[in-house]
N, C-alpha and C positions, 0 to 999 in steps of 0.2 A: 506821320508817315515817314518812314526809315529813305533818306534823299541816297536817287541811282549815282552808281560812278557815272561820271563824265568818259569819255573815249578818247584816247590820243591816237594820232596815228604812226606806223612805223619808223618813217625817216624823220617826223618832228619830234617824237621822242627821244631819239637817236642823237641827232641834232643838239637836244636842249641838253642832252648829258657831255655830247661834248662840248659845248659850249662851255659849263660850268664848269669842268676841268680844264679848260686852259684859261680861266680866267682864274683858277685856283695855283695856276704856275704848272699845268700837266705840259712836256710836249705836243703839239699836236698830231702828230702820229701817233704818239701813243695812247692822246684820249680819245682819234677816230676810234681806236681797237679796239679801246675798256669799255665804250659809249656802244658800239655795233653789240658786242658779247651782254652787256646790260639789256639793251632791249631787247635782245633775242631772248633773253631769258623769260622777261614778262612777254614776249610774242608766245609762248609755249606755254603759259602759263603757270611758270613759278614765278608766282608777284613776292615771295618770300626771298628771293634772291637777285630780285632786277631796282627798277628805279626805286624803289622804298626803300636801299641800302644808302642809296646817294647823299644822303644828309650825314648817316654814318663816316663815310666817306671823307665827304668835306672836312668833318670834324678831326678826324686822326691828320688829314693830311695839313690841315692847320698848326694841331697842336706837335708836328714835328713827329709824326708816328709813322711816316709812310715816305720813303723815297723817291720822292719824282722823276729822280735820273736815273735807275740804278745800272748796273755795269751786269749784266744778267750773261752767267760765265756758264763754263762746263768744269766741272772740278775732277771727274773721274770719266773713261771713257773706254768700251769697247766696242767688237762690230752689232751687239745684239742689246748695248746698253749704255748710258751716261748716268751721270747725274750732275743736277747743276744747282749752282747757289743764285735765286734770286735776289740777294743784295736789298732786299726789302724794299721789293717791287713791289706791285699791284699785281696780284694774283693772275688776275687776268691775261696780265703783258707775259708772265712766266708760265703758266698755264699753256697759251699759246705757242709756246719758242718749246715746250716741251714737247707738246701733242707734234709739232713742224717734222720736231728732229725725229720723234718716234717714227712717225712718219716714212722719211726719209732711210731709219736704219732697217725699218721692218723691207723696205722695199729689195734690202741687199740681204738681210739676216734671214728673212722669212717672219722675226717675231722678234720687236724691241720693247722693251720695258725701260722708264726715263722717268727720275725721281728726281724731286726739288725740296731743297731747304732752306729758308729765308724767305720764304713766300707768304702770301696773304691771303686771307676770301677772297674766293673767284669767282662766285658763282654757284648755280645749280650742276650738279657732278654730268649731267647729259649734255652741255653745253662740247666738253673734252671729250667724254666718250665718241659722242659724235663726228665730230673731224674726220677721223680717218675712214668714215661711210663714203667720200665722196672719191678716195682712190680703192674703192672695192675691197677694205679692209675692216677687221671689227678692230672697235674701240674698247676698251674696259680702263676706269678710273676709280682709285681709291684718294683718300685724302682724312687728314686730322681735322675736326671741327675747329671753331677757332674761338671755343668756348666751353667749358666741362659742367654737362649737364647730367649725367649719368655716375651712379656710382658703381662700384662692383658689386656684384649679383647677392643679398642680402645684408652689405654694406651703406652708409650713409655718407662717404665721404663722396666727392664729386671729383673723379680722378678719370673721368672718360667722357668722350665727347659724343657729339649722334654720328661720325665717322662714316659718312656715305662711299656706297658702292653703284659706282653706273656701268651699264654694259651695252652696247649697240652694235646688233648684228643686221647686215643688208639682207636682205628679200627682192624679189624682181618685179612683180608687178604689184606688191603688196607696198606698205609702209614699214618699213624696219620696224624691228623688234630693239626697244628702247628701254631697259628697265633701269629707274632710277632711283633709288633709294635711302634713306637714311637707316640705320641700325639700332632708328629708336622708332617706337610707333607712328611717329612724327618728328621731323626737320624740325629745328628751332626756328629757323623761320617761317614756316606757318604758326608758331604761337604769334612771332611780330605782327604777322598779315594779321591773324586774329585782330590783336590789340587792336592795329591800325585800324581796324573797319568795326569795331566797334561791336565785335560778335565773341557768346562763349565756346569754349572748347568742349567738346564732346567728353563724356568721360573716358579716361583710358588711355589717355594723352601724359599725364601727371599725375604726380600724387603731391600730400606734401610729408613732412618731413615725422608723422605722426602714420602713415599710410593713408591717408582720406585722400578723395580722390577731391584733383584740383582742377575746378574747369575755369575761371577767371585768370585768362593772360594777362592782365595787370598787375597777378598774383604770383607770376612764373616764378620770381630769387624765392620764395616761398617754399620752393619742392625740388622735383625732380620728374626730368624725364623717363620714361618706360621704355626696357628693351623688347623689340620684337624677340615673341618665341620665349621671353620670359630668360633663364641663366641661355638658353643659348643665340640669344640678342645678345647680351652682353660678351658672351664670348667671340661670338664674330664683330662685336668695336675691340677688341682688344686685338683680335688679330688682322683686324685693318689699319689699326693704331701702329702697332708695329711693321706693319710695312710700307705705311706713307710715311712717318712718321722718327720710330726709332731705327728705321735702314738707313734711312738715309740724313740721318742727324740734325733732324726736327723734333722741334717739342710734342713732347708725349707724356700724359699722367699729371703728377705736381706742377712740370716744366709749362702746360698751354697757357698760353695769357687771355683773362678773356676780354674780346676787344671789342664789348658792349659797355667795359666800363672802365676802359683800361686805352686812354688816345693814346697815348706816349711812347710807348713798352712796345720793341721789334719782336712780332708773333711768332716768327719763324714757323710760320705753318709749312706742312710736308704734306705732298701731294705725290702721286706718280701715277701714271701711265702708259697703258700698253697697247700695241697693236700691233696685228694678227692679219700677214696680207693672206687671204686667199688665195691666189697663184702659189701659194705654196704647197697646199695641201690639195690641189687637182683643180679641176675648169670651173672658172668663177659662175658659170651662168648655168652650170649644172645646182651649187650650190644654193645660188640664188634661190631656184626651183624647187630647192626641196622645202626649203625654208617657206615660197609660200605654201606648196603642198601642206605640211604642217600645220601653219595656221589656220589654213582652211578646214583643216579636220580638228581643229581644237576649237573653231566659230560658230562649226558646222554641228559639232557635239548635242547630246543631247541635256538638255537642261534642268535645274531643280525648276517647282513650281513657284510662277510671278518671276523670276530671270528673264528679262528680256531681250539682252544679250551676252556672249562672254566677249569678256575684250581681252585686248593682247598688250604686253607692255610698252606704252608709247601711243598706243592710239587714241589716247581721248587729249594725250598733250597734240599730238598732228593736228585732230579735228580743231584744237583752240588756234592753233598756229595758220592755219584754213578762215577760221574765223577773223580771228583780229586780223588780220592783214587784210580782211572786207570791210570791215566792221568799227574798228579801232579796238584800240586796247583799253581796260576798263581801266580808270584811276578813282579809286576810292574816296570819298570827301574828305578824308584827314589827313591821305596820300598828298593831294593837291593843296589842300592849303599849308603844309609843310614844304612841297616844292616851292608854291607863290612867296612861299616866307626864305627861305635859300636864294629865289631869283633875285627877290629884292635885297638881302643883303649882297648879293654877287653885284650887282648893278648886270645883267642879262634880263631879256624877254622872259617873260611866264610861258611854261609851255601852253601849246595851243590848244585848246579841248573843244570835243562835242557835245551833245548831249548825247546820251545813251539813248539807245532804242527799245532794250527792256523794258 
């Protein structure tokens, strides 16, 4: 019988992630930030981008791959835009100081866009889009993977990355409209989640290097990822590539490092983001309205047969986020004995688990 995840809960989750980076030399301000942003990410249910990164993590930041202090600047600057050099930070920490200041310019320009380079994995691309929902603005976030799984459209080299695109628009009494996505039929990290739990990949995820289709993630350096839509997946990583990426003078194509196998080597990953205040373009709560108007008539629609319901982007991540914050957060059997094995060499507590009620 296949044994359930155990459950953690939010702030002890939280908690154990910052713990273990400041016992790896993080500040502790900045691994409150990175440690809040990781669980939220499995609070929402991309377990591909939250605590199952963490051992990753350790490992660069050990072997001298990732900057613990860095001096996270602004190198270019106007009223509707920046950009800034992460200094090879923690994605996160840069991430953050970008989404702040978009923030901040959208609020005087009507619409900033704030690109970085020197930056790391951050996370799930909805974690930033979302930020600017909570001053009544949309978020949209592009970013360079931080690993080349994709080649170009009947090519074999691997000169492009799964280059997520997230967008999160407010709604008023509904849940925002949240789409988050990778530019290949799958995020590379759902192959790890895969790996991690022990489960195969559906076809259509991979192929390998013969076209056969590859569903064992223990098999991933084997193949290649698939773009959505087929050549025009691939053309929108290419022109997301170029604008997290080669605008603003992060690696892109030959230049990405991939830092699954790669501790050492500064990724210079390029991220950017936008937001879009609403008071700009007329009354926020008119807007809101219509947006859920809309959804309700895309819920409301009529359906193919056995559709039970149609969803909207972001809502079955809300309902996990509803969940695990009841519930706990599910850790996987080979998630947790990888953490137990990190605590114990950090000299920190194991985090705290339940059992699951599955």
């Amino acid at each position: 019988m296949k044994a359930l995840p155990v459950r953690a809960d939010f702030s002890g989750l939280r908690d154990f992630i910052a713990t273990a980076f400041r016992r790896l030399g993080m500040p502790d301000a900045d691994a409150i930030t990175v440690a809040a942003l990781m669980a939220e990410a499995d609070l929402q249910g991309s377990d591909g981008h939250g605590v199952i990164r963490l051992p990753q993590y350790a490992r660069r930041i050990r072997a001298g791959g990732l900057n613990l202090h860095p001096a996270i600047r602004v190198l270019q600057e106007r009223p509707g835009m920046a950009l800034l050099d992460g200094d090879n930070g923690m994605g996160h920490l840069v991430m953050a100081r970008a989404a702040a200041l978009a923030i901040a310019k959208a609020r005087v320009a009507g619409v900033a866009w704030v690109g970085s380079r020197m930056s790391n994995h951050a996370g799930p691309a909805s974690l930033y889009a979302r930020m600017p929902l909570a001053h009544d603005m949309i978020g949209m976030y592009f970013a360079v993977g931080n690993a080349n799984h994709l080649p170009p459209w009947g090519g074999l080299d691997m000169l492009l990355s799964t280059n997520p695109i997230a967008v999160a628009i407010p709604a008023s009494k509904e849940a925002p409209v949240v789409l988050d996505m990778a530019t290949t039929v799958a995020a590379y990290g759902k192959v790890k989640a895969k790996a991690q739990r022990g489960e195969m990949m559906p076809e259509g995820w991979m192929i390998d290097r013969a076209g056969r289709p590859l569903t064992d993630p223990r098999r991933a350096d084997e193949g290649f990822l698939l773009p959505i839509g087929g050549y025009k997946g691939y053309g929108l990583a290419l022109i997301v590539g170029l604008l997290a990426g080669t605008l603003n003078g992060a690696a892109m194509g030959k230049d990405v490092i991939d830092f699954n196998h790669d501790d050492t080597s500064a990724t210079n990953t390029g991220q950017a983001i936008v937001a879009i205040d609403l008071a700009a373009f007329g009354d926020i709560q008119a807007f809101k309205d219509r947006v859920d108007g809309l959804i309700g008539d895309l819920r409301g629609s009529h359906r193919m047969p056995n559709v039970e319901r149609i969803w909207l982007p972001g809502e079955q991540s809300n309902a996990k986020r509803i969940e695990y914050l009841h519930d706990g957060i599910p850790i996987p059997p080979g998630l947790q004995q990888n953490l137990e094995r990190l605590a114990d060499d950090l000299g920190i507590a194991r985090l705290a688990c339940g059992a699951s009620s599955n």
